[in-house]
C-alpha positions in Angstrom: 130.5 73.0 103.3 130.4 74.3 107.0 133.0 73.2 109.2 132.8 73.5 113.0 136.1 72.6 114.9 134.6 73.1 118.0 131.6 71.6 120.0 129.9 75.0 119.9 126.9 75.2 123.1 123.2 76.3 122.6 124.0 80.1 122.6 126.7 79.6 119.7 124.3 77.5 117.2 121.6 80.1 118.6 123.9 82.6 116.9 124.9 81.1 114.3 121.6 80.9 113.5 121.0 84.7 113.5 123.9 85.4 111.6 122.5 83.1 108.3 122.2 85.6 105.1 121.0 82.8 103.1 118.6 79.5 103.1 121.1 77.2 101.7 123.9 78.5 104.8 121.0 78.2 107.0 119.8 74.0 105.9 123.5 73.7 106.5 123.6 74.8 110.2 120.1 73.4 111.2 121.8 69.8 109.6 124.9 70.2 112.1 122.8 71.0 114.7 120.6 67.3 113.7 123.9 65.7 113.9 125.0 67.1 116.8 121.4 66.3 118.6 120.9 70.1 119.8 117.5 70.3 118.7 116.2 70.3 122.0 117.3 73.1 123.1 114.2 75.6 122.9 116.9 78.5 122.4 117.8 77.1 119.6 114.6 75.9 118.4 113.4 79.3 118.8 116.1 80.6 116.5 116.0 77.9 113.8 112.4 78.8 113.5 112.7 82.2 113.4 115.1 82.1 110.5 113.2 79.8 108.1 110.5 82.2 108.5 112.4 85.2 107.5 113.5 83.1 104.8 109.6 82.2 103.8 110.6 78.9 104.5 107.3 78.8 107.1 106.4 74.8 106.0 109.5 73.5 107.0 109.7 76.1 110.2 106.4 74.7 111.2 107.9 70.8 110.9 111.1 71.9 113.4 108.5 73.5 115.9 106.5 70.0 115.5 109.6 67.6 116.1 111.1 69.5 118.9 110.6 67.6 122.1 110.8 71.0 124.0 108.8 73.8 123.7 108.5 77.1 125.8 106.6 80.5 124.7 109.4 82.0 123.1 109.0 78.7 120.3 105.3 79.3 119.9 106.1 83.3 119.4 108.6 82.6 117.0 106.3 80.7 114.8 103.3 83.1 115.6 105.8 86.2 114.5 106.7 84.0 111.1 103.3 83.2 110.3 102.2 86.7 110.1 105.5 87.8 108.5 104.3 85.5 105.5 100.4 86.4 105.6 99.1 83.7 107.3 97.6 85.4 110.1 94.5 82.8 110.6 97.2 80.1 111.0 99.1 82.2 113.9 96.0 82.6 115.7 95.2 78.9 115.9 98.7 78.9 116.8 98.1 81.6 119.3 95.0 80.1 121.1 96.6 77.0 121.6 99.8 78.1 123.3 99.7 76.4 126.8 101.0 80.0 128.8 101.6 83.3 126.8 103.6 86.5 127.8 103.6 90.2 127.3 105.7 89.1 123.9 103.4 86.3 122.6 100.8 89.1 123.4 101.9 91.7 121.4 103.3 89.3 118.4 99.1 88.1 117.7 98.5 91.5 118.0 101.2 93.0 115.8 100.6 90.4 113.2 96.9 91.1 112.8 97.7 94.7 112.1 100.6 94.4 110.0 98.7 92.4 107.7 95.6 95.2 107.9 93.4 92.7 110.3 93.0 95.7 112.4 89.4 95.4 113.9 90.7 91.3 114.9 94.0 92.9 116.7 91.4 95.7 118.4 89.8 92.6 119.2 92.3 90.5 120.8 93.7 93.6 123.0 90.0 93.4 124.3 90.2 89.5 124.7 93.6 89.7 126.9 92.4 93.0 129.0 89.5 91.0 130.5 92.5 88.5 132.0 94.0 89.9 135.7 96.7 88.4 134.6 97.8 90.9 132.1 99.7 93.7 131.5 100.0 95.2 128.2 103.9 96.3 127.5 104.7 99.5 125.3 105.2 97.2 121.9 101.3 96.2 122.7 99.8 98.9 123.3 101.2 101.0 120.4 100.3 97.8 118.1 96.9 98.5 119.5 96.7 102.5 118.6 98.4 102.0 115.3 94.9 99.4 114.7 92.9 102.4 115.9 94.5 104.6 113.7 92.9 102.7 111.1 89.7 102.1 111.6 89.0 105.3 113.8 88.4 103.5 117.4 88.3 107.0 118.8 86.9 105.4 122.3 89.1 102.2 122.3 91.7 104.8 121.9 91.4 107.4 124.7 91.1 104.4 127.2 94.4 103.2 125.8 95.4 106.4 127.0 94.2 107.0 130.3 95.4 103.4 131.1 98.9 104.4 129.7 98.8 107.6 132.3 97.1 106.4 134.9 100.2 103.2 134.9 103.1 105.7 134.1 104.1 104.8 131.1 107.2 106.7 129.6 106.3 108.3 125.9 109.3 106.0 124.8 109.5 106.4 120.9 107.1 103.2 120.0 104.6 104.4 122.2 104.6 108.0 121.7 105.2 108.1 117.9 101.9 105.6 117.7 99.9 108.3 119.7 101.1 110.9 117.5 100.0 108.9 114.7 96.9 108.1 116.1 96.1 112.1 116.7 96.6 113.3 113.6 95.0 110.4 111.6 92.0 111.7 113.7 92.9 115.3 113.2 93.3 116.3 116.7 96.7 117.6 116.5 96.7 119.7 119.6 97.1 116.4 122.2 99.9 114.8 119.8 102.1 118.4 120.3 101.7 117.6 123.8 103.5 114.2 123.4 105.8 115.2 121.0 107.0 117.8 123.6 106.6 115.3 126.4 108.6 112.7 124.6 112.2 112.2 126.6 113.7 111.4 123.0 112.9 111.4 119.5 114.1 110.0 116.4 113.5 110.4 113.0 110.1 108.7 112.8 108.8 110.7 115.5 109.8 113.7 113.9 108.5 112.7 110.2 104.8 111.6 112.1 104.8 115.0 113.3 105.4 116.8 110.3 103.0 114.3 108.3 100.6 115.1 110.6 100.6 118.8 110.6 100.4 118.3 106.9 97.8 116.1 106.1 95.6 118.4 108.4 96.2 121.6 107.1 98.5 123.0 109.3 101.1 124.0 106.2 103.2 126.4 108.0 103.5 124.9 111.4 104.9 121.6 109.4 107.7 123.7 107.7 108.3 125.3 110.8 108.6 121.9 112.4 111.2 121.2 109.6 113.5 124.0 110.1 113.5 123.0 114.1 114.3 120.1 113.2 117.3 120.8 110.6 118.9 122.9 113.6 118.2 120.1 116.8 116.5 116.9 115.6 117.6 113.7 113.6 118.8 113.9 110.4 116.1 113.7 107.9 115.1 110.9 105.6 113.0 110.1 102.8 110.5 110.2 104.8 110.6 113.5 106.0 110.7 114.8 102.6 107.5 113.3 101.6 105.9 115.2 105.0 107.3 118.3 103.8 106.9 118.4 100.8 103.0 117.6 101.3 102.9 120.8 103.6 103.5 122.6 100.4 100.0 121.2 98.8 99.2 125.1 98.1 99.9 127.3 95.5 101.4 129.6 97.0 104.2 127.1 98.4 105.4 125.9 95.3 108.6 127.9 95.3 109.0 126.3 98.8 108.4 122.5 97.2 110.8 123.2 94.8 113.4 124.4 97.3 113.0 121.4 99.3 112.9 118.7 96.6 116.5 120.2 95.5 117.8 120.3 99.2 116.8 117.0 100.1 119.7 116.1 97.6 122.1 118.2 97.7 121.8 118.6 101.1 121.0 115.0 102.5 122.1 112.9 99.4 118.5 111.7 99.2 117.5 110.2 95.7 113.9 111.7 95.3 111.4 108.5 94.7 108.6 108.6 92.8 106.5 109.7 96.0 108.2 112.5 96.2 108.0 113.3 92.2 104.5 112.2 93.1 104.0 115.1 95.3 105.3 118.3 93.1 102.7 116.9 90.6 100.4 117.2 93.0 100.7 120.6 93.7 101.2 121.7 90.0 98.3 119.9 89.6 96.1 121.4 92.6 97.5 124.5 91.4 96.1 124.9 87.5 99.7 124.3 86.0 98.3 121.2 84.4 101.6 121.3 81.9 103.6 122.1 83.6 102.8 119.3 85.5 102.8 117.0 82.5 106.3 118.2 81.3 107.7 117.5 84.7 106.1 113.9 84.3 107.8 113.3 81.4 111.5 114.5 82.5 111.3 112.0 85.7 114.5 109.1 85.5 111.4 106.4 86.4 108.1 105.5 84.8 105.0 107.4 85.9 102.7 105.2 88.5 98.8 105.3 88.4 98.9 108.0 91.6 101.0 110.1 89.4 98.5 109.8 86.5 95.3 110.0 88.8 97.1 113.6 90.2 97.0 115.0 86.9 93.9 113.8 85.7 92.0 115.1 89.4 94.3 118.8 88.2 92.5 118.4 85.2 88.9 117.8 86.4 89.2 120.3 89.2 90.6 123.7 86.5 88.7 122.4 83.5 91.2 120.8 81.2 88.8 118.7 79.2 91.2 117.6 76.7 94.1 117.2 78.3 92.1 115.2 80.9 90.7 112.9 78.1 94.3 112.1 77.0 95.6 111.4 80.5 92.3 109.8 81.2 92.9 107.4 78.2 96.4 106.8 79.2 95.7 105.8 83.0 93.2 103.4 81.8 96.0 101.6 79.6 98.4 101.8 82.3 96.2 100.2 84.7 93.1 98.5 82.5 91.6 96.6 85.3 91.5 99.4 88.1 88.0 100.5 88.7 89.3 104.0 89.7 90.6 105.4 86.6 87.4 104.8 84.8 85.3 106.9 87.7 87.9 109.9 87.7 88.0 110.1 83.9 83.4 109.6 83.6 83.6 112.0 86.8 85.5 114.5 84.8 82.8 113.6 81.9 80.2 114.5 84.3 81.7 117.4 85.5 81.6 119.1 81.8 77.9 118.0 81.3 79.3 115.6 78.2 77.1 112.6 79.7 77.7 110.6 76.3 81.3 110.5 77.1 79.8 109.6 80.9 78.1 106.2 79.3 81.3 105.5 77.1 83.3 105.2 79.8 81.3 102.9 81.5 80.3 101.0 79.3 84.5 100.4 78.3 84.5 99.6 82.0 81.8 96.8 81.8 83.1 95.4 78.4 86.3 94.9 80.2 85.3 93.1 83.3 86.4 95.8 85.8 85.2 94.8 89.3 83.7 98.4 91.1 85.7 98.9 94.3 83.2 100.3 96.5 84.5 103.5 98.6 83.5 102.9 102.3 84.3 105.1 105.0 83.4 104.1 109.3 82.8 105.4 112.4 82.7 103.8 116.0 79.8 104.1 118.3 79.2 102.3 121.6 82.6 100.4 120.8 81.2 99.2 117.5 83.0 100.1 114.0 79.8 100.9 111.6 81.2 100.7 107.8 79.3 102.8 105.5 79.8 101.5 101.8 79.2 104.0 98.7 75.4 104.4 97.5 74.7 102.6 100.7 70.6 102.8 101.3 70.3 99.8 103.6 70.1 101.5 106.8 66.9 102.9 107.6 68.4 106.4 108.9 70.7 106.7 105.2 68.3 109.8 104.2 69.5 111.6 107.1 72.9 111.1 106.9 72.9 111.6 102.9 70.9 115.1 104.4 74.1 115.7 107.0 76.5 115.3 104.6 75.1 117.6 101.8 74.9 120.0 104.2 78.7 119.4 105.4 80.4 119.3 101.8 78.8 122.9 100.9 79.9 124.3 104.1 83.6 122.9 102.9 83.1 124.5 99.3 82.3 128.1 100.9 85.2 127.3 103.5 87.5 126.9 100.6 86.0 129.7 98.2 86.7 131.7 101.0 90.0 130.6 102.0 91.3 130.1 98.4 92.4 126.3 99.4 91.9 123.5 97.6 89.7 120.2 98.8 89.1 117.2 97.4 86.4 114.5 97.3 83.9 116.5 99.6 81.1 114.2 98.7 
């Protein structure tokens, strides 16, 4: 039972509020606070609301919003903010449009929300919606909200006006802001403007420096990543988990797998980091990519967890790409009975089929998948012309241009095969 001696004020129960670790302590402040008749004190409102949210108590955060008598923007962002913590992001914009003034917070909460929960086009959308209003001005939590949604779905335009709007009004790289843009430039593989902020940025902490490193990675820039490492090892943050996964997928090369191995022993005896299954995830990887299909395996089976189906889908892509046709069948077989109903184990093991010209085993393999229900997950990919996001879905022949592009992109994957004949790299899904 929770005794108060004192009459506490609205900042007190406001904190007390805060300071809940549990829904049963939480029913018992929010009943002192019926007795004591402070619900109608929006501060505290605000707080109750916020709590039951975190809590996933939304239903009975939405009936204190409902009974309070008083009710100012920071109410309506609190329940806005738990909606979309819980997924309901179609409730939290009825919510949203019907909030009688909003703010730079309520603002970036709709906006947030929508991306967190991968409603990214919508958030693009509502930045649009509120820059039309003079009234408006977008704070650094919005705007980087905004280019994380870009980041996404490749709004390249929406983008570079975010940009010029956040020069030409002097905004400070601060980290939200300039880690987002970082994010946003790599994800697009452009990673000469996101150097530029990194070095423009007054501070940095670990997530800056891991979105740096990720990016040089992901777009082939192995050595500048490790080099980004080692800089920051001697002046940066400490690094994290994170990090680790960044680094270690700057090692996706054969001839960095002594370096991989280095680094997945220093990031615990250095840094006390526990390696996750990511990062057992990416030494496979680069076994895999590398031909020591295995070696791989043997290091699958000596890991303190369970394999997951990215683990199983490296080996089994090793295997297709260096010809392992039995050892791909086996791990073929064993990724479908570790994940039976995922549509993307049965098209790497029939494209491994197809690969060896054994189109019997092609027809099996579908045909399992059929028998068993499996829904296809179509592969889409999108670009964005004129402001409009154009989503391309696998096979697609609706649009009346699809031979050219088909033509275009023919064209593009053998130019990527010589590329990586000739560079002795390794590339993946080309088609």
């Amino acid at each position: 039972m929770l005794n108060i001696g004192v009459l506490p004020n609205s900042c007190t129960f406001a904190a007390l509020v805060k300071a809940c670790d549990s829904l049963a302590l939480l029913q018992q402040v929010h009943g002192q606070i019926m007795r004591l008749g402070c619900l109608s004190d929006v501060y505290v409102v605000s707080s109750v609301v916020s709590v039951y949210s975190k809590f996933g108590a939304i239903g009975v955060a939405r009936r204190v919003f409902d009974e309070s008598s008083r009710k100012n923007v920071v109410c309506w962002t609190s329940l806005i903010t738990g909606y979309c913590s819980n997924g309901l992001v179609n409730e939290a914009r009825e919510l949203f449009d019907a909030i009688p003034e909003r703010n730079d917070v309520s603002n970036s909460a709709m906006v947030s929300g929508y991306v967190r929960n991968g409603c990214y086009n919508e958030g693009i959308e509502v930045f649009r919606e509120l820059k039309s209003c003079e009234s408006m001005k977008p704070n650094g939590s919005l705007l980087a909200s905004v280019l994380n949604a870009c980041a996404a779905v490749g709004a390249f335009v929406e983008r570079k006006r975010i940009h010029s709007y956040i020069d030409d009004h002097g905004f400070e790289y601060e980290l939200q802001l300039g880690t987002a843009l970082i994010d946003f430039y790599a994800k697009c593989g452009w990673m000469e403007p996101a150097e530029k902020i990194f070095e423009s940025m007054p501070s940095k902490d670990v997530t800056t420096w891991s979105a740096m490193i990720m990016g040089l990675a992901i777009n082939g820039k192995n050595k500048m990543a490790l080099e980004m490492f080692s800089k920051m090892e001697k002046v940066g943050p400490k690094p994290n988990a994170v990090t680790f996964i960044g680094v270690l997928t700057a090692c996706n090369h054969k001839s960095l797998l002594n370096e991989a191995w280095w680094l997945f022993g220093h990031m615990s005896k250095k840094y006390g980091i526990t390696p996750s299954i990511e990062h057992y995830g990416c030494i496979v990887d680069i076994l895999a990519r590398g031909g020591r299909i295995e070696e791989a395996l043997k290091f699958v089976n000596s890991m303190p967890m369970q394999p997951d189906r990215a683990i199983w889908g490296s080996l089994l892509n090793g295997c297709l790409m260096h010809g392992h046709v039995e050892l791909g069948q086996r791990v073929g077989k064993h990724l479908i009975e570790f994940e039976p109903h995922h549509s993307g184990s049965y098209v790497l093991l029939a494209n491994m089929y197809a690969s060896m010209g054994r189109w019997e085993f092609v027809s099996k393999t579908r045909k399992l998948m059929k028998d068993k229900g499996v829904p296809v997950i179509c592969a889409w990919s999108f670009i964005e012309i004129d402001q409009n996001i154009h989503k391309f879905v696998v096979d697609d022949k609706s649009r009346s241009y699809s031979g050219e592009i088909s033509l275009v992109l023919s064209l593009l994957g053998k130019e990527l095969l010589d590329f990586s004949i000739a560079k002795d790299v390794f590339l993946s899904d080309i088609a």
